[in-house]
C-alpha positions as CSV (number, residue, x, y, z in Angstrom):
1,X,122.7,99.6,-10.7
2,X,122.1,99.2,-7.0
3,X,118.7,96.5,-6.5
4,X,116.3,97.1,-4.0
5,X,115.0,94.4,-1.8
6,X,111.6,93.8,-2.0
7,X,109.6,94.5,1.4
8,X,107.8,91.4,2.3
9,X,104.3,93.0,3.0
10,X,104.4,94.9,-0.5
11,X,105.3,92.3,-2.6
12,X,102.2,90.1,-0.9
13,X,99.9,93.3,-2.0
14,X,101.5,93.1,-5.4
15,X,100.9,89.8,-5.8
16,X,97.1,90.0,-4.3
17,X,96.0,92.8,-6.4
18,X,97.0,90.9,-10.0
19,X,94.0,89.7,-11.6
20,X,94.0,87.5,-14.5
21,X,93.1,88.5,-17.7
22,X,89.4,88.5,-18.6
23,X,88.4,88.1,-14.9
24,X,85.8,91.3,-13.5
25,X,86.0,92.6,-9.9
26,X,84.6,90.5,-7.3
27,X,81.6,90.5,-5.8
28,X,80.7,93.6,-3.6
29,X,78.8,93.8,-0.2
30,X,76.8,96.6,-1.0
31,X,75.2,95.6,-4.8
32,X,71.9,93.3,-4.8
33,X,72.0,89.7,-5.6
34,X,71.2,88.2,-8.7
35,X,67.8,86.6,-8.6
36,X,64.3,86.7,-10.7
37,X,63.6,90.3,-12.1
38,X,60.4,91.8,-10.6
39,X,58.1,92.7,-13.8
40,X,57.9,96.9,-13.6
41,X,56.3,98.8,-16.6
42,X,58.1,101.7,-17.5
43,X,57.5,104.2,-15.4
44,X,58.5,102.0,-12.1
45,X,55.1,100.6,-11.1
46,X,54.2,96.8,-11.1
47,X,53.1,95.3,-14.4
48,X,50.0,93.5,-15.1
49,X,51.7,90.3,-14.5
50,X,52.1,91.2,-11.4
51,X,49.4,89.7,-8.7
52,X,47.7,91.9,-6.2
53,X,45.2,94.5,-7.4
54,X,43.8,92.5,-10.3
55,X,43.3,89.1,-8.9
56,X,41.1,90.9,-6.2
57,X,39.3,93.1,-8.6
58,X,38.5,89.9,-10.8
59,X,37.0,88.4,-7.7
60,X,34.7,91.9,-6.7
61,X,33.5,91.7,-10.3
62,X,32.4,87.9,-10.3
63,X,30.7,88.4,-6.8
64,X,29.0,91.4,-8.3
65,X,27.8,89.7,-11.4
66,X,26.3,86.3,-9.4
67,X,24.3,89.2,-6.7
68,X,22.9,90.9,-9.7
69,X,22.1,87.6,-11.5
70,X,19.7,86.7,-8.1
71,X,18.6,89.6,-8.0
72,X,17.2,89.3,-11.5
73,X,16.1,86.0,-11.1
74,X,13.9,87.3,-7.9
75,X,12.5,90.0,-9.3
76,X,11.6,87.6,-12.4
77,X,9.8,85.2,-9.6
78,X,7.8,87.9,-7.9
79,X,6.6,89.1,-10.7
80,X,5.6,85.3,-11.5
81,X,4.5,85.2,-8.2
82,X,2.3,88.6,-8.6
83,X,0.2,87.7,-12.2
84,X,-0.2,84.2,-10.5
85,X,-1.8,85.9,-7.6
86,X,-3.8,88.2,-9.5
87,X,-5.3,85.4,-11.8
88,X,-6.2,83.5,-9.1
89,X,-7.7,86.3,-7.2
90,X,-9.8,87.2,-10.2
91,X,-10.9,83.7,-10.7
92,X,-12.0,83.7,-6.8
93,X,-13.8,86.7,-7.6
94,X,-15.5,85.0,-10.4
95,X,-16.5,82.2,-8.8
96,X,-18.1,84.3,-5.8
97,X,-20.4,86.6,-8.1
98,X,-21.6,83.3,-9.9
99,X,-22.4,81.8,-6.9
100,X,-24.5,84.8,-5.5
101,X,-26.0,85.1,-8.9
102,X,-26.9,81.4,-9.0
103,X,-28.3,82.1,-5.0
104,X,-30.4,84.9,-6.0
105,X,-32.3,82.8,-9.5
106,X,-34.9,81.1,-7.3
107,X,-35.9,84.2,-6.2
108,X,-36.3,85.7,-9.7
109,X,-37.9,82.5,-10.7
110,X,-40.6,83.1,-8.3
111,X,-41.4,86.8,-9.0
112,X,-41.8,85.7,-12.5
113,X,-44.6,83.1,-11.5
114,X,-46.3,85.4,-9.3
115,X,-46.1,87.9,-12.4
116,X,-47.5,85.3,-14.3
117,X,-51.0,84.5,-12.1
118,X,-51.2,88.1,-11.7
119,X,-54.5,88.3,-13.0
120,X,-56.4,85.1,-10.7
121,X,-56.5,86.8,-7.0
122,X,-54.6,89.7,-6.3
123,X,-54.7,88.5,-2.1
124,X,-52.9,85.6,-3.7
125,X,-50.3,88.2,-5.4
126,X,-49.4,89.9,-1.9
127,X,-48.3,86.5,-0.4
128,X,-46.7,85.6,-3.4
129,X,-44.4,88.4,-3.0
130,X,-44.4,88.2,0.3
131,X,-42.7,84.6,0.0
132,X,-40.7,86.2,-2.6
133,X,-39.1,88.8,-0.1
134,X,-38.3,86.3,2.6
135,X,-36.9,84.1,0.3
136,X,-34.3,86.8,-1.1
137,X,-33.7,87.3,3.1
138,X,-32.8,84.2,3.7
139,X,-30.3,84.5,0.6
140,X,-28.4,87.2,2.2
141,X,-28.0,85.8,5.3
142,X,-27.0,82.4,3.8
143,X,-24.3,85.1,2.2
144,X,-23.3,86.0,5.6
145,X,-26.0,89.2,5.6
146,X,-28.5,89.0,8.3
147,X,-31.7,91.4,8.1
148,X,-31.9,93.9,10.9
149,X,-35.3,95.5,11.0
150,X,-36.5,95.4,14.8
151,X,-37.8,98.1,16.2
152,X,-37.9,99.0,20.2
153,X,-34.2,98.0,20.5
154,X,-31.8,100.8,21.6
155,X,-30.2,102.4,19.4
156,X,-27.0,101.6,18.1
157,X,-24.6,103.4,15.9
158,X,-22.9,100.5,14.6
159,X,-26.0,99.5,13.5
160,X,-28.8,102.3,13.0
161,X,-28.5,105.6,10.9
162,X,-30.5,108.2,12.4
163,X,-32.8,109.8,10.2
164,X,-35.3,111.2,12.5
165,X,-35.8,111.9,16.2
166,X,-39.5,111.7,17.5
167,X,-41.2,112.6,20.6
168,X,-42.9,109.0,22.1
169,X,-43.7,108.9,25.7
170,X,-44.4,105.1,25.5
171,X,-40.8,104.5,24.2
172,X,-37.7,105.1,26.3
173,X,-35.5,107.9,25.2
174,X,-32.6,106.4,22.7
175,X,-34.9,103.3,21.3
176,X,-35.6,102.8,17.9
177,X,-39.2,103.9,17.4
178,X,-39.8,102.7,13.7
179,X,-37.6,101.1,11.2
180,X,-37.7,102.9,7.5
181,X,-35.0,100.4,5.7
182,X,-33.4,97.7,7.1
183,X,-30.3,97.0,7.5
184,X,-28.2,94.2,6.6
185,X,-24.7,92.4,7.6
186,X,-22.7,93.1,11.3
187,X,-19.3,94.7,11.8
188,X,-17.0,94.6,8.8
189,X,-19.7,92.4,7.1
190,X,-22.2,95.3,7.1
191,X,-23.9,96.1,3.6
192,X,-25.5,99.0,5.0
193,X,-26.8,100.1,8.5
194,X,-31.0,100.0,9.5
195,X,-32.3,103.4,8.5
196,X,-34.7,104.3,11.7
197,X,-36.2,107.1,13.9
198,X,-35.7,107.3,17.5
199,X,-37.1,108.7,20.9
200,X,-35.9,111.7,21.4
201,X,-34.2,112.5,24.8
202,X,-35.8,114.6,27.4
C-alpha cells in the first residue's frame, strides 16, 4: 500500500490539538475570571449582605431617634420650666396682696377707734376720719398711687373723665372747674382717672 508523507505543517496541528485525557479546554478570552461571588437574591438584585442601601438607612433611623429623643427632653424642660414659672408667679402674687393688705390694717385700725369714741364729741369724729382718709392716701401712693384731686388745672384726658361741662367766666375755657372723685395712679399705673366738670368753651 503506497504511504503518504506527512506534511510538516499538519502533523505540527495534529500534534497541537491532542489533549491529554482528563484535561478541559483552556482558558478563554472572552469568559469572566474566577473570583468572590457577588451575593444576588434570586431574582438578580443585591442581597441583604450586601452594603449600600441599609448601612445608610440604619444611620437616617439612629439620627432620627437621638432628634426625637431632644426634642422630648425639651418639651419635658419647658414644661418644667412653665409650672416653675407659674408657681413662682403666684407666690409673687401672694406676697403683693399680703403686703397691701398688711399696708391698709392701720387704717382699719383707726376707723375702729374712731368708731369706738363715737359717742364723746362728734367735732372730734370728723377729724378722726379725716386723719383716717389721709392716712389710707398716703397708703396708695406709698403703693405707687398718687391722689389727683386739684381743681383749676387744665384738663387732661390722660387724667380727667369728663362728666360735666359748666359755664364759669372766672375759669378759662378747658380747666377743671370742680373735682367729683379723684383720681388715682399716672400712665399705665392709673387705678382710675379724676372724675371732674370743666369750663366750657366759648
Amino acid at each position: 500500500m503506497p504511504t503518504h508523507p506527512q506534511e510538516p505543517g499538519r502533523a505540527a496541528s495534529d500534534q497541537g490539538a491532542q489533549v491529554p485525557e482528563g484535561a478541559g479546554p483552556g482558558p478563554r478570552g472572552d469568559l469572566p475570571r474566577p473570583g468572590r461571588p457577588r451575593p444576588e437574591a434570586a431574582n438578580g438584585e443585591p442581597g441583604p449582605d450586601a452594603a449600600g442601601p441599609a448601612a445608610a438607612e440604619d444611620k437616617h433611623t439612629t439620627a432620627i431617634q437621638e432628634l426625637e429623643d431632644r426634642w422630648r427632653r425639651a418639651l419635658a424642660d419647658l414644661d418644667n420650666l412653665r409650672k416653675r414659672h407659674t408657681r413662682e408667679l403666684e407666690r409673687e402674687r401672694a406676697t403683693e396682696r399680703s403686703r397691701t393688705a398688711a399696708a391698709f390694717l392701720p387704717v382699719l385700725d383707726n376707723l375702729e377707734l374712731a368708731l369706738t369714741h363715737a359717742g364723746a364729741d362728734p367735732g372730734a369724729i370728723v377729724e378722726g376720719v379725716r386723719a383716717v382718709r389721709d392716712q389710707a392716701v398716703n397708703v396708695l401712693q406709698l403703693l405707687g398711687y398718687p391722689r389727683h384731686a386739684e381743681s383749676g388745672v387744665a384738663f387732661d384726658p390722660a387724667r380727667h373723665e369728663v362728666v360735666g361741662v359748666v359755664q364759669d367766666p372766672d375759669a378759662p375755657p378747658g380747666t377743671v372747674v370742680e373735682v367729683l372723685r379723684p383720681g388715682y395712679g399716672d400712665g399705665e399705673r392709673q387705678l382710675r382717672p379724676a372724675a371732674v366738670t370743666v369750663a366750657k368753651r366759648e
